[in-house]
C-alpha positions in Angstrom: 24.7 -24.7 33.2 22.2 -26.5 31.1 22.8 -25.9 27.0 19.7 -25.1 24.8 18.6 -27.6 21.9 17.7 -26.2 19.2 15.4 -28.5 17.0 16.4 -28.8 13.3 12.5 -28.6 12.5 12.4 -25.1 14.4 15.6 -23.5 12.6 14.4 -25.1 9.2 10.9 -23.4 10.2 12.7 -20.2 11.0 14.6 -20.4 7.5 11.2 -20.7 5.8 9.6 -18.2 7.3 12.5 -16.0 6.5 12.3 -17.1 2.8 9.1 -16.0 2.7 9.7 -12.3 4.2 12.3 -12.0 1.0 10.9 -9.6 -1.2 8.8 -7.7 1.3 8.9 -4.4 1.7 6.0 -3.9 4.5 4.1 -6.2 6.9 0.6 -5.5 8.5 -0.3 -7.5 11.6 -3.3 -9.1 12.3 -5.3 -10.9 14.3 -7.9 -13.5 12.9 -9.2 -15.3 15.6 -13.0 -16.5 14.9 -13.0 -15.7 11.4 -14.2 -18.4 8.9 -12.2 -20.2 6.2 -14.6 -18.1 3.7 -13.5 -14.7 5.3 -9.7 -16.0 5.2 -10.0 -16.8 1.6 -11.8 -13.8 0.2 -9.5 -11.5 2.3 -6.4 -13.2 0.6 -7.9 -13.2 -2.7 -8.4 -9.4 -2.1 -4.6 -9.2 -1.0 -3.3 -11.3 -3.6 -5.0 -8.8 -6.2 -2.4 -6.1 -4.4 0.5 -8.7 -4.7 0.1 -9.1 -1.1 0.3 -12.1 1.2 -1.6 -13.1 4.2 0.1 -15.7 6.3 -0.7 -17.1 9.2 2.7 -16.6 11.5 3.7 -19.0 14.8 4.9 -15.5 17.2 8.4 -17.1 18.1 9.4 -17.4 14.8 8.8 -14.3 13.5 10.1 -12.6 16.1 13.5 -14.4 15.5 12.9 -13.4 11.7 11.9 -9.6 12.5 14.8 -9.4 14.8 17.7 -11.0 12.5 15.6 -8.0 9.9 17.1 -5.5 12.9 12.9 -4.5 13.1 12.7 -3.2 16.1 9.6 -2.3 18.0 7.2 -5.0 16.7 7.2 -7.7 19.2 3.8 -6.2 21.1 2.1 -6.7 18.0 3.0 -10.7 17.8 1.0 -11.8 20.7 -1.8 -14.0 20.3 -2.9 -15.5 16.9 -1.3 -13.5 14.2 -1.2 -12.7 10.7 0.8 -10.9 8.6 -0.3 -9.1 4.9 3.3 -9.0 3.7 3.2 -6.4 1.3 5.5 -7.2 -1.7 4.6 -4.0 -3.7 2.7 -1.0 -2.4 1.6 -1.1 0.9 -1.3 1.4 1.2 -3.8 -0.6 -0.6 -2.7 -3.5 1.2 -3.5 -1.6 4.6 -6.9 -0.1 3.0 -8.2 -3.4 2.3 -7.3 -4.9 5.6 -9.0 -2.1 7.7 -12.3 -1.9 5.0 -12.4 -5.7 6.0 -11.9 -5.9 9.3 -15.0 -2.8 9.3 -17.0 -6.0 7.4 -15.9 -8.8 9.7 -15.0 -7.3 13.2 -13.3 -10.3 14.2 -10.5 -8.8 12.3 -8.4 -6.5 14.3 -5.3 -4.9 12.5 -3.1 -4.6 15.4 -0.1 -2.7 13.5 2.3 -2.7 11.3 6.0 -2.4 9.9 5.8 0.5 7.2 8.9 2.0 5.8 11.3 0.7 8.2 8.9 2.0 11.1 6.7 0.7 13.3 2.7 1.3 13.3 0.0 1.4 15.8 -3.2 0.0 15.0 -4.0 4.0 14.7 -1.4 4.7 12.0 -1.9 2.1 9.9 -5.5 3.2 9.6 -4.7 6.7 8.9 -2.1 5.3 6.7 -4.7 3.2 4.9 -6.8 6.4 4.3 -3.7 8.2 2.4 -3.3 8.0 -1.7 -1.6 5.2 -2.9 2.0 5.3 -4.9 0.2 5.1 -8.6 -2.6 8.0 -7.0 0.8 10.2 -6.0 2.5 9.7 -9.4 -0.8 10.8 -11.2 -1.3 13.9 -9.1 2.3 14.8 -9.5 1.9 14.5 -13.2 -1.1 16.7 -13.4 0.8 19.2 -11.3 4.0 19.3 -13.4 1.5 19.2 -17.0 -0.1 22.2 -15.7 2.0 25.6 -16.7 2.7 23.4 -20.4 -1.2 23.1 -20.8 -1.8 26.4 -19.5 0.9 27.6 -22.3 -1.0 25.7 -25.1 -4.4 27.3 -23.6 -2.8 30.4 -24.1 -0.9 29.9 -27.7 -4.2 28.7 -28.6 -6.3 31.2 -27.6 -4.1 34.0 -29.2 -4.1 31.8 -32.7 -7.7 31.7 -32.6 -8.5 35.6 -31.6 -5.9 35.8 -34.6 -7.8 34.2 -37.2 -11.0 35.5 -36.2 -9.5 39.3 -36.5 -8.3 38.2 -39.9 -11.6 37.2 -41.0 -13.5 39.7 -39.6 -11.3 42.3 -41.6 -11.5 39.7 -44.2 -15.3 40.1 -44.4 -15.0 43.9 -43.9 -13.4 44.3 -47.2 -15.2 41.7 -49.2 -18.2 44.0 -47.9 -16.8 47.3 -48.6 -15.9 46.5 -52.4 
């Protein structure tokens, strides 16, 4: 039986690319083949606004990465030349900017994703993309749970005001009648 060597440049790359994963709560796969060095750098400057990453992954690697991560199901989506937005914070404006882009420069394809401990389809992560973000959820909920108090100050209000208007109407009556 023949043993498998295992370079030390390939386990230190492994180690790397694991260092970089820490931290990340979702990845987005991608694949950039034919765009420019322009449409690299504006996407990541759009990504880093998110706190978002866009690295440009060798497919063994990651897989070894993803798989000591116990991420199952992603191994389809590393075939090919592949990127990854790794998504450090909130990942739906991470995934809306990825599929606006890829709408401006169709040479890139989202090819899925790894969102909440689940795996994506190209698919998902665009419907995902279309959803409100984490800060949109928290505002809405707000709004929701502010509603019956501002609905009870509307009310208080509007009984204060009929109040004093009744008082100065009677008010006015008996200046009037004296």
């Amino acid at each position: 039986m023949s043993e498998k060597k295992i370079q030390p440049a390939k386990i230190e790359a492994v180690a790397n690319l694991d260092k970089q994963f820490d931290g990340v709560q979702d990845y987005i796969f991608a694949s950039y083949r034919g765009m420019t060095v322009d449409q690299l750098f504006t996407l990541r400057r759009q990504l880093r606004k998110e706190g978002a990453d866009f690295k440009v992954v060798k497919n063994n690697f990651a897989k070894i990465v993803f798989k000591n991560r116990k991420a199952d199901g992603i191994d389809g989506y590393l075939v090919g030349p592949t990127a990854v937005a790794l998504a450090r914070k909130d990942s739906g404006p991470v995934a809306k900017i990825l599929v606006e882009y890829a709408k401006e420069v169709p040479t890139l394809e989202v090819k899925g994703g790894y969102i909440g401990g689940s795996a994506f389809n190209a698919k998902q992560v665009e419907s995902f993309s279309k959803l409100p973000g984490r800060n949109e959820l928290l505002s809405m909920l707000m709004s929701t749970m502010q509603a019956p108090t501002q609905n009870l100050v509307f009310v208080l209000n509007g009984v204060t005001t009929k109040l004093v208007r009744t008082v100065q109407a009677v008010a006015e009556k008996k200046a009037v009648g004296e």
